[in-house]
KELO-120895 format. One record per residue (C-alpha): x, z, y; residue in one letter; residue number from 1. Coordinates in nm, 2 decimals, padded with zeros to 4 digits. Last residue first. Layout:
REM KELO-120895
       u       w       v  aa    i
       X       Z       Y   A  NUM
...
REM end
This chain:
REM KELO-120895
       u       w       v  aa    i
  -16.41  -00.24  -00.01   X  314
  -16.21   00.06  -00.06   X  313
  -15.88   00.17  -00.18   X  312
  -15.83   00.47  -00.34   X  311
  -15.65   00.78  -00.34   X  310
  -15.64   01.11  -00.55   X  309
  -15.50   01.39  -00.51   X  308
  -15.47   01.71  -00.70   X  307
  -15.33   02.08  -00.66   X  306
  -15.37   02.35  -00.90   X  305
  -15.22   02.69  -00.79   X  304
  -15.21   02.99  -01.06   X  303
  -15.20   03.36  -00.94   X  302
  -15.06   03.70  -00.96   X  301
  -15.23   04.01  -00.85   X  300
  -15.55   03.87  -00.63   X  299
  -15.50   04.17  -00.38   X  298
  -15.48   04.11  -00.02   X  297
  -15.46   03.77   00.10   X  296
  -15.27   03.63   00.41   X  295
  -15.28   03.20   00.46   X  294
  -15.15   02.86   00.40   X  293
  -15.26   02.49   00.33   X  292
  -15.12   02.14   00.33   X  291
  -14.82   02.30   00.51   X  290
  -14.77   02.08   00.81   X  289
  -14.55   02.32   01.04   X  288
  -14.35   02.48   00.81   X  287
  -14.31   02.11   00.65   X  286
  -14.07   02.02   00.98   X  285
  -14.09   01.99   01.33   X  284
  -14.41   01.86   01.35   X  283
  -14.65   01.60   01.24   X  282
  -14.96   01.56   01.03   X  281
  -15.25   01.39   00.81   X  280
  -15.09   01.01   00.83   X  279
  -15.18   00.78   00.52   X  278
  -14.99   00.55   00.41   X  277
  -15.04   00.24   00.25   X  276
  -15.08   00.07   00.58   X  275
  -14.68   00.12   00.62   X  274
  -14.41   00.34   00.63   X  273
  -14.08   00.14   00.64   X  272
  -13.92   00.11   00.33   X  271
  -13.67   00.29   00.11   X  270
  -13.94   00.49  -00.12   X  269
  -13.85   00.84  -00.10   X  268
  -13.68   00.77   00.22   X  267
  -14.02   00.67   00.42   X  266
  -13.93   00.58   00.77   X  265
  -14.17   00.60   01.05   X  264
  -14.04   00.43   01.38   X  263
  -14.20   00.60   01.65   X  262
  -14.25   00.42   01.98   X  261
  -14.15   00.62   02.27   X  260
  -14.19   00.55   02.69   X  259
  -13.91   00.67   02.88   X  258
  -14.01   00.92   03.15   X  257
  -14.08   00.77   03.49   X  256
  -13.83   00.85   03.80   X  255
  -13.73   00.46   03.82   X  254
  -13.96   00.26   03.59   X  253
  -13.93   00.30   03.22   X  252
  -13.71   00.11   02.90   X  251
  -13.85   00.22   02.60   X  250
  -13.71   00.50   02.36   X  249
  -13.76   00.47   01.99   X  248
  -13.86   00.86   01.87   X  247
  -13.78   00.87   01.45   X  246
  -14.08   00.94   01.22   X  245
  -14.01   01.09   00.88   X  244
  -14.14   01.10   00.50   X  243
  -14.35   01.33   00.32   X  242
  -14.63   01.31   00.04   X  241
  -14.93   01.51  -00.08   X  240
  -14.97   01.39  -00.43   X  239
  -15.10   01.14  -00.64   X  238
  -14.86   00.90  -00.48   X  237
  -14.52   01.06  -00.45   X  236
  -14.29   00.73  -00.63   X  235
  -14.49   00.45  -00.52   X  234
  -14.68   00.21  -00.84   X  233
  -14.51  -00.07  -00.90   X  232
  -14.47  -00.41  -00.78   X  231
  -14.66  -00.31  -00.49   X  230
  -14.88  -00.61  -00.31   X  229
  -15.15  -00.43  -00.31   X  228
  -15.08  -00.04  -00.34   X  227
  -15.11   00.13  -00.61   X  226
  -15.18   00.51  -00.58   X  225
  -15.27   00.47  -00.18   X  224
  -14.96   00.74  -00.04   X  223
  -15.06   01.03   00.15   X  222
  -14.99   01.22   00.42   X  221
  -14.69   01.50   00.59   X  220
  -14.48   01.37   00.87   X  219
  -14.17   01.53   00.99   X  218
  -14.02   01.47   01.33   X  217
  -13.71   01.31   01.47   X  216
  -13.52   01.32   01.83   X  215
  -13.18   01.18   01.83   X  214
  -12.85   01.43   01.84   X  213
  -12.64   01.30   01.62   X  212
  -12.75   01.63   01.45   X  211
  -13.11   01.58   01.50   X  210
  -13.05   01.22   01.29   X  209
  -12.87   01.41   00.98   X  208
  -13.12   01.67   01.01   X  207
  -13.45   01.44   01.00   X  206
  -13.32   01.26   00.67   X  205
  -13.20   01.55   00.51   X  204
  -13.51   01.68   00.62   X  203
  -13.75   01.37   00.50   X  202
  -13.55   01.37   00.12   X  201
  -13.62   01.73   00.08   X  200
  -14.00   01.70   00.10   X  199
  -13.99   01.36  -00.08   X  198
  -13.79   01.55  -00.38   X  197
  -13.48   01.73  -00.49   X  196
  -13.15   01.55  -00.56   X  195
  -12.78   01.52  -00.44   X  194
  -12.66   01.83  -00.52   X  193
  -12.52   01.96  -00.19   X  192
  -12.79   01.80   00.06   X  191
  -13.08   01.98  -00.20   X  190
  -12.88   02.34  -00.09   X  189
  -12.79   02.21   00.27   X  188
  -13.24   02.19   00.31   X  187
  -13.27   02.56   00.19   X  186
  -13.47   02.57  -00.10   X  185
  -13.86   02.80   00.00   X  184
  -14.05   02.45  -00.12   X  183
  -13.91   02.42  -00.44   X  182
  -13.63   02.19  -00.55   X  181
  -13.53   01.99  -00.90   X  180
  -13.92   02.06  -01.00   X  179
  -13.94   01.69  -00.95   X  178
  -13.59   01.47  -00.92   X  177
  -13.59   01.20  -00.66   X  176
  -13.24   01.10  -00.70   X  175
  -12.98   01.08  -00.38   X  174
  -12.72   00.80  -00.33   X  173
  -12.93   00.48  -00.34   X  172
  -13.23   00.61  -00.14   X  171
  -13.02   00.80   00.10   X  170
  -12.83   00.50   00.18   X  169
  -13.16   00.30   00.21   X  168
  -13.22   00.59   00.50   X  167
  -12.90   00.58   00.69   X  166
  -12.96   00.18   00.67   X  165
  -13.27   00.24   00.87   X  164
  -13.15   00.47   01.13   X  163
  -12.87   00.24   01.18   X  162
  -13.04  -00.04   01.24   X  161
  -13.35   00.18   01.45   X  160
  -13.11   00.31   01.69   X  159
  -12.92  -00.06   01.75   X  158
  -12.55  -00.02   01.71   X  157
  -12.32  -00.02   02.03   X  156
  -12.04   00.25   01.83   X  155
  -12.11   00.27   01.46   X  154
  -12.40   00.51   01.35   X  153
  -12.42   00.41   01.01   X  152
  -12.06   00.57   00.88   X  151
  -12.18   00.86   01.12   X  150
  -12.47   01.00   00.87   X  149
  -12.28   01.18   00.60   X  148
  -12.07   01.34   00.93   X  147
  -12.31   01.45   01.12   X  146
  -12.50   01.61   00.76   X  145
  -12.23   01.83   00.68   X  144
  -12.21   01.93   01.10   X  143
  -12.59   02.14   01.01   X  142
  -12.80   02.12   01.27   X  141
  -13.08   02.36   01.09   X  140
  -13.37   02.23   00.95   X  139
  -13.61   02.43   00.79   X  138
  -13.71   02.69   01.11   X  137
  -13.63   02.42   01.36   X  136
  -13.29   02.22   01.52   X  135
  -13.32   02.05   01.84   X  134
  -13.42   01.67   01.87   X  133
  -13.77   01.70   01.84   X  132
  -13.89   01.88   02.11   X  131
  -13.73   01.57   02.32   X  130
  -14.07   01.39   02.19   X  129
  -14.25   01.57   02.46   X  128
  -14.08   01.36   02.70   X  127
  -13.82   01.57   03.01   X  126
  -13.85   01.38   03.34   X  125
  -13.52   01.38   03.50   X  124
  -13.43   01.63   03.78   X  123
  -13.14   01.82   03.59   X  122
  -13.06   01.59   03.32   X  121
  -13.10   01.76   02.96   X  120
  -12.99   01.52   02.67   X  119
  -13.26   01.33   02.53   X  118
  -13.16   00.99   02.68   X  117
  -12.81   01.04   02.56   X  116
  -12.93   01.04   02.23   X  115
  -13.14   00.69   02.31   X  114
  -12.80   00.55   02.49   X  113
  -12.56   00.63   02.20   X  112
  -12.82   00.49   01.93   X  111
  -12.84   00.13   02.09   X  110
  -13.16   00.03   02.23   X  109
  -13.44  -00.08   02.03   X  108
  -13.63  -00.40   02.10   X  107
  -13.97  -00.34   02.16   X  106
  -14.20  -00.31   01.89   X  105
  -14.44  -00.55   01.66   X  104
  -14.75  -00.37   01.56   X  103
  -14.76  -00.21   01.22   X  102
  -15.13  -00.29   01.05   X  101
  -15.37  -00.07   01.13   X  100
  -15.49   00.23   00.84   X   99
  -15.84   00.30   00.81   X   98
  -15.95   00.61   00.74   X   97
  -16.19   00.82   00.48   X   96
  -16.12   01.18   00.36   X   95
  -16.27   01.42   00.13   X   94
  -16.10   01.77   00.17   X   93
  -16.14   02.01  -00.16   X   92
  -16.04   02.40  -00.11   X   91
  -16.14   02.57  -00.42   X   90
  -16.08   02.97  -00.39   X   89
  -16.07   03.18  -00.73   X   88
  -16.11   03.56  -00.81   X   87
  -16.27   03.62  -00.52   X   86
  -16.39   03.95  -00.36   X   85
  -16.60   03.91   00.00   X   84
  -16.40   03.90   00.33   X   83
  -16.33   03.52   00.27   X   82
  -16.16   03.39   00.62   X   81
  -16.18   03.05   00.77   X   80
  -15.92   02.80   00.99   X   79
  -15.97   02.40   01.01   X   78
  -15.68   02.21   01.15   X   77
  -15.65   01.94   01.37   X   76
  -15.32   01.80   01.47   X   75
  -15.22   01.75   01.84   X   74
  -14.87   01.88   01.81   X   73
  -14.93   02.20   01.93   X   72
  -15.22   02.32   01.75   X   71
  -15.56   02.14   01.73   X   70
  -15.87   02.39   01.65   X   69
  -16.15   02.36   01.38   X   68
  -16.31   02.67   01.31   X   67
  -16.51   02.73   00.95   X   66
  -16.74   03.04   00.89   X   65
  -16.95   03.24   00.72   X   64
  -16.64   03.13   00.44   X   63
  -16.82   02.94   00.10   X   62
  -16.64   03.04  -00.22   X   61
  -16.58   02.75  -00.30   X   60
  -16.47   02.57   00.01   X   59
  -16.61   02.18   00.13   X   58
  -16.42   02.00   00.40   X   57
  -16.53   01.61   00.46   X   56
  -16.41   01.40   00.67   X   55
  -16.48   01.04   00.84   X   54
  -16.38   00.76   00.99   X   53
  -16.02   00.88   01.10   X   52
  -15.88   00.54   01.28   X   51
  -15.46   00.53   01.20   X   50
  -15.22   00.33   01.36   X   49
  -15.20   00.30   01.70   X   48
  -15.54   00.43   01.72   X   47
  -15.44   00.72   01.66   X   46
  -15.70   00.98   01.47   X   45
  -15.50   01.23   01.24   X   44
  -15.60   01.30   00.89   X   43
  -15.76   01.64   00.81   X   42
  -15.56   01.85   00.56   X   41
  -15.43   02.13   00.78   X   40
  -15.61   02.44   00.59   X   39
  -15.55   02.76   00.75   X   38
  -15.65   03.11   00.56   X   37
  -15.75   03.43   00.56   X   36
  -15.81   03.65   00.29   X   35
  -15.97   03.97   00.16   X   34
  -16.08   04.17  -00.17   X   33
  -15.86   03.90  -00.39   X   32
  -15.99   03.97  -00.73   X   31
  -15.73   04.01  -01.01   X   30
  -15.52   03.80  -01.18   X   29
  -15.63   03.52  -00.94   X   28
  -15.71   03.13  -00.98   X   27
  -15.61   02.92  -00.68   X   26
  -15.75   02.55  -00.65   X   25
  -15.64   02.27  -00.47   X   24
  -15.85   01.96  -00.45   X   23
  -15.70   01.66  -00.21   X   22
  -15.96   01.32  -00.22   X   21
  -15.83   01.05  -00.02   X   20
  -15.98   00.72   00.10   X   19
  -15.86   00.40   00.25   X   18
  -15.97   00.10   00.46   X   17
  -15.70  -00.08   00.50   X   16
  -15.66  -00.29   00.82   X   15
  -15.48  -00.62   00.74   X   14
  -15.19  -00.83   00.60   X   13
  -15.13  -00.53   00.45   X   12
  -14.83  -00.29   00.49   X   11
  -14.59  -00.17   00.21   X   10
  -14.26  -00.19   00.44   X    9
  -14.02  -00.36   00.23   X    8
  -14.02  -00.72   00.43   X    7
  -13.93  -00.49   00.71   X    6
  -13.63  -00.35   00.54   X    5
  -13.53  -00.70   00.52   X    4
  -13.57  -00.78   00.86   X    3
  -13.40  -00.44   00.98   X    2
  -13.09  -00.54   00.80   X    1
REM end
């Protein structure tokens, strides 16, 4: 099972060298007099799998100012305020990364002993990646979702097995539906009717693993519009896309904390994220991620215009 969802993963035989262009545009009823706002639309620099060459933030109307800042989970994100009237804001972020290859990973251990890992242990060295296992503002531990997801998690079974025939199940049993969902519906409501769209998809998919009690995180990119090697074009490219990564515990010295690989899972698709995807941010869930976010006062009602676009290059 994991070989052959391997074989799906969309990754080239070698570093891809990719670029992103994300425009959004707001047009207002009537002028906003004051706004503040935080963009998180620079791609993350790992060298595990992701090298940010270079990026590119460019605001119409121009702020004074632009601060750049990483928040908790180590993602950079650019804040500025507008304090003269606007009746439109373009935010466009130019990006360029290359994407590594997936490197081949440890054995997995079986799901019973990588939950157990993240229960608390008085004494025991606590990992960052426990933060993932407990419920968050857009994912509750919802029991529904325990028992969707136990049928994979048989007694013994490798953690990233199961985790990855949870996710073809998803695939087959949920449609991608656009404008099914919005971003405010409750994560039990798209659970219930069986659709919604990649951000729905990746909390089902985190919930169902947090309520077996397993540490996952939400992770908010891009998809390259046609991939080579892609027998058709992936369902969320020309957009901002979503899928998960689930913590992989290592075996550690006496005393030591378990070392984590992070199997990324894309449910939208039903592969293993690969080099044609392109990491901007992690966190508990799209609150933390949101592409970009802020306060105004005045502006009435508005429009928003969002567009991607991603190519290969070289």
């Amino acid at each position: 099972m994991v070989e052959a969802a391997l074989a799906k993963a969309i990754a080239a035989p070698a570093a891809a060298e990719l670029e992103v262009v994300h425009e959004t545009r707001y047009r207002y009823t009537r002028p906003v007099e004051f706004a503040h706002h935080i963009a998180m639309l620079c791609p993350r620099d790992d060298a595990l799998v992701q090298q940010r060459l270079a990026f590119e933030l460019a605001i119409e109307p121009p702020p004074p100012a632009v601060r750049c800042e990483l928040d908790v989970h180590g993602n950079r994100r650019h804040l500025f305020s507008l304090a003269a009237a606007h009746e439109a804001l373009t935010v466009r972020a130019t990006s360029r990364v290359r994407v590594v290859p997936s490197r081949p990973r440890e054995a997995a251990p079986a799901w019973e002993a990588a939950r157990d890992g993240w229960r608390y242990v008085s004494g025991r060295p606590i990992d960052a990646a426990a933060s993932f296992v407990f419920a968050s503002p857009l994912v509750p531990i919802e029991p529904r979702l325990r028992a969707w997801a136990a049928p994979s998690f048989t007694a013994g079974r490798p953690l990233d097995e199961a985790a990855i025939e949870l996710m073809h199940r998803l695939h087959a049993e949920f449609d991608y539906a656009p404008a099914s969902t919005h971003v405010a519906t409750p994560l039990i409501d798209a659970f219930g009717q069986r659709r919604g769209v990649c951000q729905d998809f990746a909390h089902i998919l985190i919930g169902a693993l947090r309520a077996l009690g397993l540490a996952a995180r939400y992770v908010s990119g891009y998809l390259l519009t046609e991939p080579a090697g892609a027998p058709a074009r992936l369902v969320g490219a020309d957009a901002s896309h979503a899928w998960i990564a689930l913590a992989l515990p290592r075996a550690a010295g006496p005393g030591a904390a378990a070392a984590i690989d992070w199997l990324e899972l894309d449910p939208t698709n039903d592969c293993i994220a690969g080099a044609s995807h392109i990491r901007v941010a992690h966190g508990r869930d799209y609150a933390d991620v949101t592409p970009l976010r802020g306060v105004i006062r005045g502006g009435g009602r508005h429009v928003l215009e969002v567009g991607v676009a991603t190519r290969r290059l070289g």
